[in-house]
DRENMI-889520 format. One line per 8 residues: their letters; for each residue z, x, y negated of C-alpha. Coordinates in steps of 0.02 Angstrom, whole numbers, padded with zeros to 5 digits. Last residue first. Layout:
N
a) Z:X:Y; ...
//
This chain:
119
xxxxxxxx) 03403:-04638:-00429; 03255:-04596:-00515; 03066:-04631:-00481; 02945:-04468:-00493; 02753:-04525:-00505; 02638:-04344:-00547; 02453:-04404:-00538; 02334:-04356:-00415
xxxxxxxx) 02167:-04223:-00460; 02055:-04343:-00400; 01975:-04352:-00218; 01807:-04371:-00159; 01768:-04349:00035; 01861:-04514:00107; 01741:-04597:00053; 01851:-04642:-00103
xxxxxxxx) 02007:-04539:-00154; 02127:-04586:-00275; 02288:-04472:-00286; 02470:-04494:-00309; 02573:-04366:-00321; 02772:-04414:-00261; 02913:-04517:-00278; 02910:-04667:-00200
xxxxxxxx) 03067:-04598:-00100; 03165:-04625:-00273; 03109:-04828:-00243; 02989:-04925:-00386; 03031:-05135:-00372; 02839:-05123:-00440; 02650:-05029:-00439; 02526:-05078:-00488
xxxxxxxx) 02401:-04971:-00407; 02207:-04984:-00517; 02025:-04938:-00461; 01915:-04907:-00594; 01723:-04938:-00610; 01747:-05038:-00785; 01645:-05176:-00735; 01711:-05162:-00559
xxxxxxxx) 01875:-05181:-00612; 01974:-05138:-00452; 02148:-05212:-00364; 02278:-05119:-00261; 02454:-05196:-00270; 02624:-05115:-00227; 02812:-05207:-00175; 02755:-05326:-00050
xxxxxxxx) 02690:-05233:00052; 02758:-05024:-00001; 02823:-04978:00150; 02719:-05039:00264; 02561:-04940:00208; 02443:-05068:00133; 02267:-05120:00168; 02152:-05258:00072
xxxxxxxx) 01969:-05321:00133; 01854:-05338:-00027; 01735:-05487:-00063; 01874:-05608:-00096; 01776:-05782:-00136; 01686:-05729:-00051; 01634:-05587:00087; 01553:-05431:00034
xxxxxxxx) 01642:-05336:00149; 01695:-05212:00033; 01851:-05096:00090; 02018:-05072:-00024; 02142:-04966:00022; 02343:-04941:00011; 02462:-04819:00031; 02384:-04672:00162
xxxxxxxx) 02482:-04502:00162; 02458:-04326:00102; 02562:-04200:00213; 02760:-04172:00153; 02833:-04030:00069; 02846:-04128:-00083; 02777:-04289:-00071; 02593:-04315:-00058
xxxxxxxx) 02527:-04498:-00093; 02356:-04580:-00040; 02269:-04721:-00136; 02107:-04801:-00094; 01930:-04839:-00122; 01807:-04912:-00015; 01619:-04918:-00082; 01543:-05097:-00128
xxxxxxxx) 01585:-05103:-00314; 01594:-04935:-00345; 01434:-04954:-00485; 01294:-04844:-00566; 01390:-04677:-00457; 01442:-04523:-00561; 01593:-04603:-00600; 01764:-04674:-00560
xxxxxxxx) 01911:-04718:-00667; 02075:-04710:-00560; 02215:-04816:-00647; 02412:-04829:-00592; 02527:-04963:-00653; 02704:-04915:-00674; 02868:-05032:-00628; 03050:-05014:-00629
xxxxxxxx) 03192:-05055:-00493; 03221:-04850:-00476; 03204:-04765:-00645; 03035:-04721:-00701; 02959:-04553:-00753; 02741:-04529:-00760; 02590:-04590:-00693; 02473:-04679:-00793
xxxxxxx) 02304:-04589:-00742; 02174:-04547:-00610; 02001:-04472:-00646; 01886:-04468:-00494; 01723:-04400:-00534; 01568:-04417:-00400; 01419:-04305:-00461
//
């Protein structure tokens, strides 16, 4: 059974960093499935941030998508050893505030993690 288990949310002031972690299981290895990040804000739908799809190319086997508002600023890598997915996560806005969740296929989703940036 697929397990999403995300972590290492929690309260930052704007201009400050946190690194998110989503441990998967239930699978021998993630290495070739797509993973990603979504966000829900309060009162607001569940929206894309960033994604990472194997094409098995190399050096850089995975293909790499951000929302526009967080290039530059957000960075989606995975240990494939450890079969987690991470969001680092910098140069944090208030409007970054939200619950972040880890979803892969887009069928399995974690239980999100509470981000709040203050002003």
């Amino acid at each position: 059974q697929v397990q999403l288990v995300e972590s290492g949310g929690g309260l930052v002031r704007a201009g400050g960093s946190l690194k998110l972690s989503c441990a998967a299981s239930g699978r021998p290895s993630y290495s070739s499935y797509a993973m990603a990040w979504f966000r829900q804000a309060p009162g607001e739908g569940r929206k894309f941030v960033a994604g990472l799809s194997y094409t098995g190319n190399k050096p850089n086997p995975d293909n790499i998508l951000y929302e526009d508002s967080v290039k530059g600023r957000f960075t989606i890598s995975r240990d494939n050893a450890k079969n987690t997915v991470y969001l680092q996560m910098n140069s944090l806005k208030p409007e970054d505030t939200a619950v972040y969740y880890c979803a892969t296929g887009a069928t399995y989703w974690g239980q999100g993690t509470q981000v709040t940036v203050s002003s």
